[in-house]
LOTI-168963 format. One record per residue (C-alpha): residue in three letters; residue number from 0; x, y, z. Coordinates in nm, 2 decimals. Each point is the difference from the previous one (the first is absolute). Example, Ala and Ser with C-alpha at 12.3 -4.5 7.8 and 13.67 -1.06 7.14 Angstrom:
- r / k / X / Y / Z
- ALA / 0 / 1.23 / -0.45 / 0.78
- SER / 1 / 0.14 / 0.34 / -0.07
//
This chain:
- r / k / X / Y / Z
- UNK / 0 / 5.24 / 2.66 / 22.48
- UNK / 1 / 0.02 / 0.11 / -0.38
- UNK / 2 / 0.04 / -0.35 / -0.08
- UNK / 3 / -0.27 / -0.17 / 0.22
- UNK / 4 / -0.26 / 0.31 / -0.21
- UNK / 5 / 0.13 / -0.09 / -0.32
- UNK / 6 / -0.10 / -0.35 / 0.07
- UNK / 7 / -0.31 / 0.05 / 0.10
- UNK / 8 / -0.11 / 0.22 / -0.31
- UNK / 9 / 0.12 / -0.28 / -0.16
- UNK / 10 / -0.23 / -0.27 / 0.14
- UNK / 11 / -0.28 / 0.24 / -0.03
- UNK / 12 / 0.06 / 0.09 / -0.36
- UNK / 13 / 0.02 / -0.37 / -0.04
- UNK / 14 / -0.32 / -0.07 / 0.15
- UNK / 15 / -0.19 / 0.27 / -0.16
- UNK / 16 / 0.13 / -0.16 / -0.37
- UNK / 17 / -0.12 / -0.33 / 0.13
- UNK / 18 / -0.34 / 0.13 / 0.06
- UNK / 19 / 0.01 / 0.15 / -0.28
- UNK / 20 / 0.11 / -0.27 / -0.22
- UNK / 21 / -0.30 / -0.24 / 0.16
- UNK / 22 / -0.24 / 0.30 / -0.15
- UNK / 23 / -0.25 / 0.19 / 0.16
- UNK / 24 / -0.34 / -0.05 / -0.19
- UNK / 25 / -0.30 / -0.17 / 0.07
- UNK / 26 / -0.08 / -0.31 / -0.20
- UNK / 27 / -0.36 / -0.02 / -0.11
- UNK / 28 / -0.13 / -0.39 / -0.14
- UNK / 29 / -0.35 / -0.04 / -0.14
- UNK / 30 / -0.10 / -0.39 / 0.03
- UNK / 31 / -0.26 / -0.04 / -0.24
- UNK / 32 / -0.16 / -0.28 / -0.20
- UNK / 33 / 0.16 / 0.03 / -0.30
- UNK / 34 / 0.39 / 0.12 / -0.08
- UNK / 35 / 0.07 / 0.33 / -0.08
- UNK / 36 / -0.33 / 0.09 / -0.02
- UNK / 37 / -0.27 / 0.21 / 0.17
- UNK / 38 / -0.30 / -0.25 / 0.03
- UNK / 39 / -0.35 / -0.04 / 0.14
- UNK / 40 / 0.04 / -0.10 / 0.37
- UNK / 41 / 0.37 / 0.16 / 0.01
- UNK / 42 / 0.00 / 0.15 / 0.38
- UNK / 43 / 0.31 / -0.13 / 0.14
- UNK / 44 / 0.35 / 0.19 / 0.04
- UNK / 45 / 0.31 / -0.05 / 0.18
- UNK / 46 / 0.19 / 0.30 / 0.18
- UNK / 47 / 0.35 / -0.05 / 0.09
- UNK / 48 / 0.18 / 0.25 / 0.22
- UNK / 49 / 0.35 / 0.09 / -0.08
- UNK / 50 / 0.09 / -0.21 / 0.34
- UNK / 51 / -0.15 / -0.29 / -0.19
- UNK / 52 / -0.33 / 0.02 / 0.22
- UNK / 53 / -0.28 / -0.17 / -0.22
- UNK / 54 / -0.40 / 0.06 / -0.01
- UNK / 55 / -0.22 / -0.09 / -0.20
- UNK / 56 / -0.37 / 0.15 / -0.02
- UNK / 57 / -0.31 / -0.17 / -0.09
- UNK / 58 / 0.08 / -0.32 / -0.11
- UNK / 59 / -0.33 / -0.08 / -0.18
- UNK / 60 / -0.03 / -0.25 / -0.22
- UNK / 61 / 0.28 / 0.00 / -0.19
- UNK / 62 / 0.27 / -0.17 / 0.18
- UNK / 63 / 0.04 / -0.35 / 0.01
- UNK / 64 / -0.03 / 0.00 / 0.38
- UNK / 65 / 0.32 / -0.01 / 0.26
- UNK / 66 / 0.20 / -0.26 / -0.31
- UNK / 67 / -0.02 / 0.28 / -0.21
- UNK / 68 / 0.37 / 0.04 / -0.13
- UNK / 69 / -0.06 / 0.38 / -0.12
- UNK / 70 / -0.05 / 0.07 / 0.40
- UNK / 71 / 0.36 / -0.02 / 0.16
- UNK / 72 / 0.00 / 0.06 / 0.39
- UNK / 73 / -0.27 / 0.22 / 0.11
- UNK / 74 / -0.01 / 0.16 / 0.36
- UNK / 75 / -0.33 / 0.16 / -0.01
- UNK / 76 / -0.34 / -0.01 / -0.22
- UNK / 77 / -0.22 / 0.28 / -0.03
- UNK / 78 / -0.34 / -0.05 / -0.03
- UNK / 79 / -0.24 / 0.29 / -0.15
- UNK / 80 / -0.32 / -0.21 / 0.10
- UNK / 81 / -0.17 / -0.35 / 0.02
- UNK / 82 / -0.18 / 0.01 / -0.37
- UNK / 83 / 0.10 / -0.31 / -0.16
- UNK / 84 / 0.20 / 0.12 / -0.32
- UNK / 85 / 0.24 / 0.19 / 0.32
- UNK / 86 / -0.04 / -0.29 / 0.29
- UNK / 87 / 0.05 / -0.24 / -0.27
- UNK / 88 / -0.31 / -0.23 / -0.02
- UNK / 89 / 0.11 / -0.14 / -0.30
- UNK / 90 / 0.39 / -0.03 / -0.15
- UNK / 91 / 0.20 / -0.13 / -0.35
- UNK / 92 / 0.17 / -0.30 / -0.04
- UNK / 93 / 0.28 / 0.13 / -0.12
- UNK / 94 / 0.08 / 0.30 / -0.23
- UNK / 95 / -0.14 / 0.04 / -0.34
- UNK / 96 / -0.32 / -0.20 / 0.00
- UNK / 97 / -0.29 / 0.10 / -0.19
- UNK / 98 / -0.03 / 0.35 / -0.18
- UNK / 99 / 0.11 / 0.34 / 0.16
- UNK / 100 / -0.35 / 0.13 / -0.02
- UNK / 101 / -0.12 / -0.37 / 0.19
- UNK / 102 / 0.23 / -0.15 / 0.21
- UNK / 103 / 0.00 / -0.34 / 0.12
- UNK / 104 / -0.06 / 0.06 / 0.38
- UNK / 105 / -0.16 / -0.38 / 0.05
- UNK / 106 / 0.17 / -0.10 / 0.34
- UNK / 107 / -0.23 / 0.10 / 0.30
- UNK / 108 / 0.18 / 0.06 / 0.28
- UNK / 109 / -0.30 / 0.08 / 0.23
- UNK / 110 / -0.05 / 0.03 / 0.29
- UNK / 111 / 0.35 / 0.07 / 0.06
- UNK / 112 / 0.11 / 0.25 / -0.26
- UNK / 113 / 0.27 / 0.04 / -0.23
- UNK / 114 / 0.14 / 0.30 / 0.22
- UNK / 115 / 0.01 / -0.26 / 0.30
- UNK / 116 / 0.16 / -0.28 / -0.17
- UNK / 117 / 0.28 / 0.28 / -0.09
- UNK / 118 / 0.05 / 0.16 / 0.36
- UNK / 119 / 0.06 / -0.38 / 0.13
- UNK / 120 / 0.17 / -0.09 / -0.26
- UNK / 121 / 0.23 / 0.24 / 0.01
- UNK / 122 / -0.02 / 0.10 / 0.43
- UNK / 123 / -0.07 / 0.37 / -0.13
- UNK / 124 / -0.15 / 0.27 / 0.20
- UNK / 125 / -0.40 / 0.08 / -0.17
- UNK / 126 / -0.07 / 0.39 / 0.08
- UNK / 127 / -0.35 / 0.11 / 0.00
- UNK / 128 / -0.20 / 0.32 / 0.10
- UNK / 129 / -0.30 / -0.11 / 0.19
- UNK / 130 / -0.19 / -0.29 / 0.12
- UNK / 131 / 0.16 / -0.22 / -0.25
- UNK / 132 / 0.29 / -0.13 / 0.20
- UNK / 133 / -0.27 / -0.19 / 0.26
- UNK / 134 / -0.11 / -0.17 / -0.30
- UNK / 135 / 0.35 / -0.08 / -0.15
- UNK / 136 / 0.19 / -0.08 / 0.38
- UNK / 137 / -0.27 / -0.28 / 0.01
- UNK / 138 / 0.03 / -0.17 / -0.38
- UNK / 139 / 0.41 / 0.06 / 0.12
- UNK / 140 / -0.03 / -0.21 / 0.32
- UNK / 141 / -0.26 / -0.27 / -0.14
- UNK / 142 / 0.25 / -0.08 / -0.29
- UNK / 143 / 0.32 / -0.04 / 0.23
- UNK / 144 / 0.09 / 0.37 / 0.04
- UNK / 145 / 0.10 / 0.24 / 0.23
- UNK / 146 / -0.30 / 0.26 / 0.05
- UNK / 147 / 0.27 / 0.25 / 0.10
- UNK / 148 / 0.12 / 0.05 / -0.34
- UNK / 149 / -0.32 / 0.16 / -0.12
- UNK / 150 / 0.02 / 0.38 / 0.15
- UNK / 151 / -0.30 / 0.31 / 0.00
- UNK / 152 / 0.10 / 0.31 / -0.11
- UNK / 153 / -0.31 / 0.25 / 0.11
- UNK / 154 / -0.04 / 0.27 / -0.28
- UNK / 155 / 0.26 / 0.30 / 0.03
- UNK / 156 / 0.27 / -0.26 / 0.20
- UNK / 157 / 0.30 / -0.14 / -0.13
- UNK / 158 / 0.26 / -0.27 / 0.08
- UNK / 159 / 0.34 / -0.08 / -0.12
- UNK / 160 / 0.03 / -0.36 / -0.12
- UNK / 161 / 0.43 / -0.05 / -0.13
- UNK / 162 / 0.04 / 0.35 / -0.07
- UNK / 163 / -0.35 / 0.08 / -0.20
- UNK / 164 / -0.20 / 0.22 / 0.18
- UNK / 165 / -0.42 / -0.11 / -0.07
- UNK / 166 / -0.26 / 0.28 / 0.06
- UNK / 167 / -0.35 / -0.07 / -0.04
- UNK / 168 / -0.23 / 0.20 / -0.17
- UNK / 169 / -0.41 / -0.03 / -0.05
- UNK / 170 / -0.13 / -0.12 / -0.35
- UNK / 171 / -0.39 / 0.05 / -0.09
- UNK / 172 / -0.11 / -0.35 / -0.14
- UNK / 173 / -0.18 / -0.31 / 0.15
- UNK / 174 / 0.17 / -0.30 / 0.17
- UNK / 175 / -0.24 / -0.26 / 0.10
- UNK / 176 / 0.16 / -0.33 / 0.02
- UNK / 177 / -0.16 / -0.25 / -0.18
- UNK / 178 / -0.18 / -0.34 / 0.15
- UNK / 179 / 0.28 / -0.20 / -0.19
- UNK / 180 / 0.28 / 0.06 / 0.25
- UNK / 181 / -0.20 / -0.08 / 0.26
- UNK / 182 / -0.04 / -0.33 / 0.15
- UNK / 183 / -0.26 / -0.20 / 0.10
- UNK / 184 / -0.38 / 0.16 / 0.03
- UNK / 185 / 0.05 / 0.32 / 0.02
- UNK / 186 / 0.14 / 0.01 / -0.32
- UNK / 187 / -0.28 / -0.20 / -0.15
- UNK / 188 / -0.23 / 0.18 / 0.14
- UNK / 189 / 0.17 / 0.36 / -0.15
- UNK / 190 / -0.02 / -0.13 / -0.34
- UNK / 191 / -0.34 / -0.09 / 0.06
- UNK / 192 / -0.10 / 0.29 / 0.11
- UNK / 193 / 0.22 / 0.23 / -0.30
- UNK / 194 / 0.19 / 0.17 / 0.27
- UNK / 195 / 0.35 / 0.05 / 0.11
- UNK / 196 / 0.15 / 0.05 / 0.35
- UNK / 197 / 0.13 / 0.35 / 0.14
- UNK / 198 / 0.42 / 0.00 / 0.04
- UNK / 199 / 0.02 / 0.37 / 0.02
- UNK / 200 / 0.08 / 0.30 / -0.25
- UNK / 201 / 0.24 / -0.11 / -0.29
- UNK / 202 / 0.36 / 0.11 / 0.02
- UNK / 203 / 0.24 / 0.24 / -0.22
- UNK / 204 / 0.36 / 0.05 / 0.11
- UNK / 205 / 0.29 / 0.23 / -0.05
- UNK / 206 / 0.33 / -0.19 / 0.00
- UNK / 207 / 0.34 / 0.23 / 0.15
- UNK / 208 / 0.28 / -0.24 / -0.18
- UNK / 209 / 0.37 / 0.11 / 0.17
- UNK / 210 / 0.09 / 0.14 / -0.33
- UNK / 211 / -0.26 / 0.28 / 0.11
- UNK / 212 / -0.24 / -0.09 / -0.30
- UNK / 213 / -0.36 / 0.05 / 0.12
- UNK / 214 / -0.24 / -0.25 / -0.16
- UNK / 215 / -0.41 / 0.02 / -0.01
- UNK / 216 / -0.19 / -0.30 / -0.08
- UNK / 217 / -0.38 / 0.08 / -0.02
- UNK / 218 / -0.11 / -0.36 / 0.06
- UNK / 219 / -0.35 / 0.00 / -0.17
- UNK / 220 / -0.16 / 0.33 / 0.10
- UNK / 221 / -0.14 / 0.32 / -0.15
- UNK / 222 / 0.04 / 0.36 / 0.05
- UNK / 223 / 0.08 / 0.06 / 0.34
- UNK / 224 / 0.12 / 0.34 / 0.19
- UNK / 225 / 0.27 / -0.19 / 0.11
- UNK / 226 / 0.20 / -0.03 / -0.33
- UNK / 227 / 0.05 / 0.38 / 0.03
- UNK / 228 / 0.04 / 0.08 / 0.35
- UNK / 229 / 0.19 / -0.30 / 0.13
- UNK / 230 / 0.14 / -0.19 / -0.33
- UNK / 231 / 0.08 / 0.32 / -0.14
- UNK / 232 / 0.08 / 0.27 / 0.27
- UNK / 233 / 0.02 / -0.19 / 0.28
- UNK / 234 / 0.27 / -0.24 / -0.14
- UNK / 235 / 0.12 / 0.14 / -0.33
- UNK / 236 / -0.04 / -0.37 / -0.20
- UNK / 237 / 0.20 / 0.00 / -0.30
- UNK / 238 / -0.11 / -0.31 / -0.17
- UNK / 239 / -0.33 / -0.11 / -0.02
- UNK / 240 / -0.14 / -0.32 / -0.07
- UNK / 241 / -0.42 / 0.03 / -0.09
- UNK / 242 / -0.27 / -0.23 / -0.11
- UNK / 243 / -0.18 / 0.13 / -0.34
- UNK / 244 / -0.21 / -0.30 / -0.02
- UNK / 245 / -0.38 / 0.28 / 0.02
- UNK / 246 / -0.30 / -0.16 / 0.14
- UNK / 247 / 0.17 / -0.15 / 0.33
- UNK / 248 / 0.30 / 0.27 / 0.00
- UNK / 249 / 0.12 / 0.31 / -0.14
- UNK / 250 / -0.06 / -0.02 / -0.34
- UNK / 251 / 0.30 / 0.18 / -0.26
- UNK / 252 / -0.15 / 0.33 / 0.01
- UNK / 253 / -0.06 / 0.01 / 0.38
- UNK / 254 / 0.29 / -0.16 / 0.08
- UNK / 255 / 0.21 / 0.26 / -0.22
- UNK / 256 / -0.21 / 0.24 / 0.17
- UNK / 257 / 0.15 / -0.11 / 0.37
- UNK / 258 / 0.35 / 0.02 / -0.14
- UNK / 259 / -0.02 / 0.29 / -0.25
- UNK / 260 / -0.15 / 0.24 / 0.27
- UNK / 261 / 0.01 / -0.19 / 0.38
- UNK / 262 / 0.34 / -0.18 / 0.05
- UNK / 263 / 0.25 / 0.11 / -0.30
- UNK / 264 / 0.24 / -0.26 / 0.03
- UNK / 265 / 0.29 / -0.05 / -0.23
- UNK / 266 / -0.13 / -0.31 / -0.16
- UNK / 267 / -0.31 / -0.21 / -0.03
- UNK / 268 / -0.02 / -0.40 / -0.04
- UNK / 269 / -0.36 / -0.12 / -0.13
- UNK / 270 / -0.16 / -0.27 / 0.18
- UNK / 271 / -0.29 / -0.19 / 0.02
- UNK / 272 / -0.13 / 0.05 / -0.37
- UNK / 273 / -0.23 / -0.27 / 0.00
- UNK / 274 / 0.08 / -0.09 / -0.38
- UNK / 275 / 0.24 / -0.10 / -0.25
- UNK / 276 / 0.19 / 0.32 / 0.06
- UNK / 277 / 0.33 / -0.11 / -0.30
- UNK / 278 / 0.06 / -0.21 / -0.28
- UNK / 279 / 0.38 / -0.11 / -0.01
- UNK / 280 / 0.04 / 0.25 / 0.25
- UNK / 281 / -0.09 / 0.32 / -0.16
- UNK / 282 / -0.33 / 0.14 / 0.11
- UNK / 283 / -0.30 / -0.03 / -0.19
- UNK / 284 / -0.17 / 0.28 / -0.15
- UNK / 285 / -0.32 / 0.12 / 0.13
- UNK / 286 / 0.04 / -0.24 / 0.33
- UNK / 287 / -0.09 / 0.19 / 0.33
- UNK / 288 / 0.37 / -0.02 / 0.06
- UNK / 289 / 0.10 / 0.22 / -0.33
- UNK / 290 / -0.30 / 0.25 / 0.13
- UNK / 291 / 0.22 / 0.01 / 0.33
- UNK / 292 / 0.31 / 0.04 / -0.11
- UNK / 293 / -0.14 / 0.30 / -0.25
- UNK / 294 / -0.19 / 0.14 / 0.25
- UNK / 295 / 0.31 / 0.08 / 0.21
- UNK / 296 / 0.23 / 0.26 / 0.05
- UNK / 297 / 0.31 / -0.22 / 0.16
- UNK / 298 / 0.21 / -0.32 / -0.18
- UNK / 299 / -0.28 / -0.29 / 0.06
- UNK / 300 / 0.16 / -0.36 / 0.05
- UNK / 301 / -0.13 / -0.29 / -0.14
- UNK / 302 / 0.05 / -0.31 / 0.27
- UNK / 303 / 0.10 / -0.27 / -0.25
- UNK / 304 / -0.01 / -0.34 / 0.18
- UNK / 305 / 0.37 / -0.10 / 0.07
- UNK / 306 / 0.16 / 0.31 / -0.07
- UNK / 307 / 0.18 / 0.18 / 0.27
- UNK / 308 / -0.01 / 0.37 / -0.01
- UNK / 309 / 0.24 / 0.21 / 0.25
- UNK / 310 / -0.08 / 0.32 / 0.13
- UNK / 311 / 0.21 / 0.27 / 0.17
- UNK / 312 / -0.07 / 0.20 / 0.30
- UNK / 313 / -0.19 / 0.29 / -0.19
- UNK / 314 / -0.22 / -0.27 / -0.17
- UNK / 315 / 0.16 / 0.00 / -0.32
- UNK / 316 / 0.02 / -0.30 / -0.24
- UNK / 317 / 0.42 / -0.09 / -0.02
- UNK / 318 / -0.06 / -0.36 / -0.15
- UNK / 319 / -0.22 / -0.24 / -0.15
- UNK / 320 / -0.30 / 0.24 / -0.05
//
């Protein structure tokens, strides 16, 4: 009987340094325009699980649609809403065209969408929180997709997709979809007119990764009672990732407002700038992003385009940062 016990620690002990040894951090990839930097239309980031589970979130415009080499295999795309630097009306070539501060984004990819050519391309889940996924099960199915793949996530619900639990959460912004992605007249007649079509609320998650790091992505939003009671109380997120871009978003001093005094995380990762945020990587004096990063009280991450960051389960920076 000893023996038999003794052999079975064993194989557990053995397991658990095999686990171990594979590591237990999240891995966190910006995809920008421009390598290592933090660029204009920089929106794009890959999450990988520590069970190898892959997502990437709003895939704008700078990825180089579903060739992309930078994207590896992707099982679900988040999208925050339809606007066309986050949809993806536009995309590079390839990486490092043009000037940080204006990227080349000259390939149209209308009316399908970047973030469409990317789900297909890759057979990936899309995960939305409202009325979007009507929308996007149709451009799926009319391009030689299965609708199925594209799944609603009503506010407050969550699903588990390879081991990430998705929870989505309200953001306060507009999301009209533009006349471009859709076809025929009714498009035509949108752009005519200077309107957009109604897909529902935008969409901010909070991603539950198996090493129990809690992740909050604000999509493009402002100050919401929700970043306290449900991003912060509610589910304790530990890592933030917020747009500081001001006029469309948050801009550095209320977005260091929502994590100084509403959700506390650990750690904060800048997104959605909206300008030539470094210059050989290092941040630019007087940028919105430096007025960010001095404006808060935690360690402030700077999503350099190709540069993978890994975070622990308390939120903490262990490499690449």
């Amino acid at each position: 009987m000893k023996k038999y016990l003794s052999v079975s620690i064993a194989l557990a002990i053995a397991q658990l340094v095999a686990f171990a040894a594979q590591g237990s951090e999240v891995k966190i990839t910006p995809l920008g325009s421009h390598d290592s930097e933090f660029c204009r239309f920089d929106r794009a980031m890959i999450f990988e699980d520590p069970n190898g589970t892959r997502l990437i979130y709003d895939v704008g415009r700078t990825v180089a649609g579903g060739e992309d080499e930078r994207l590896g295999d992707i099982d679900v795309v988040l999208l925050s809403h339809v606007h066309g630097d986050h949809l993806g009306d536009r995309r590079i070539s390839q990486v490092n065209e043009g000037e940080c501060g204006e990227p080349e984004v000259n390939n149209n990819v209308t009316p399908k969408s970047n973030t469409i050519d990317i789900a297909l391309a890759k057979e990936a889940k899309i995960v939305v929180g409202s009325e979007m996924n009507s929308f996007l099960a149709n451009k799926i199915e009319a391009n030689g997709g299965n609708p199925e793949l594209v799944e609603l996530v009503r506010f407050g619900a969550s699903v588990n997709v390879g081991g990430v639990k998705i929870t989505t959460v309200p953001a306060v912004h507009s999301n009209g979809l533009s006349g471009d992605f859709i076809e025929g007249e009714l498009g035509e007649h949108l752009e005519t007119a200077g309107l957009t079509a109604y897909v529902g609320p935008p969409t901010g998650y909070i991603l539950t990764f198996t090493n129990g790091l809690v992740v909050y992505l604000s999509g493009d939003t402002g100050v919401t009672a929700e970043q306290e009671t449900i991003v912060g109380d509610q589910y304790d997120a530990q890592l933030v990732v917020i747009n500081i871009g001001d006029t469309f978003t948050t801009g550095p001093q209320e977005a260091a407002y929502v994590v100084n005094e509403l959700i506390q995380p650990k750690s904060v990762i800048a997104s959605h700038a909206n300008e030539e945020a470094t210059k050989e990587g290092k941040v630019i004096l007087g940028t919105k992003t430096d007025q960010f990063i001095k404006a808060t009280n935690m360690p402030v991450h700077i999503p350099l385009s190709g540069q993978t960051m890994e975070f622990d389960s308390l939120g903490q920076c262990v490499d690449g940062c």
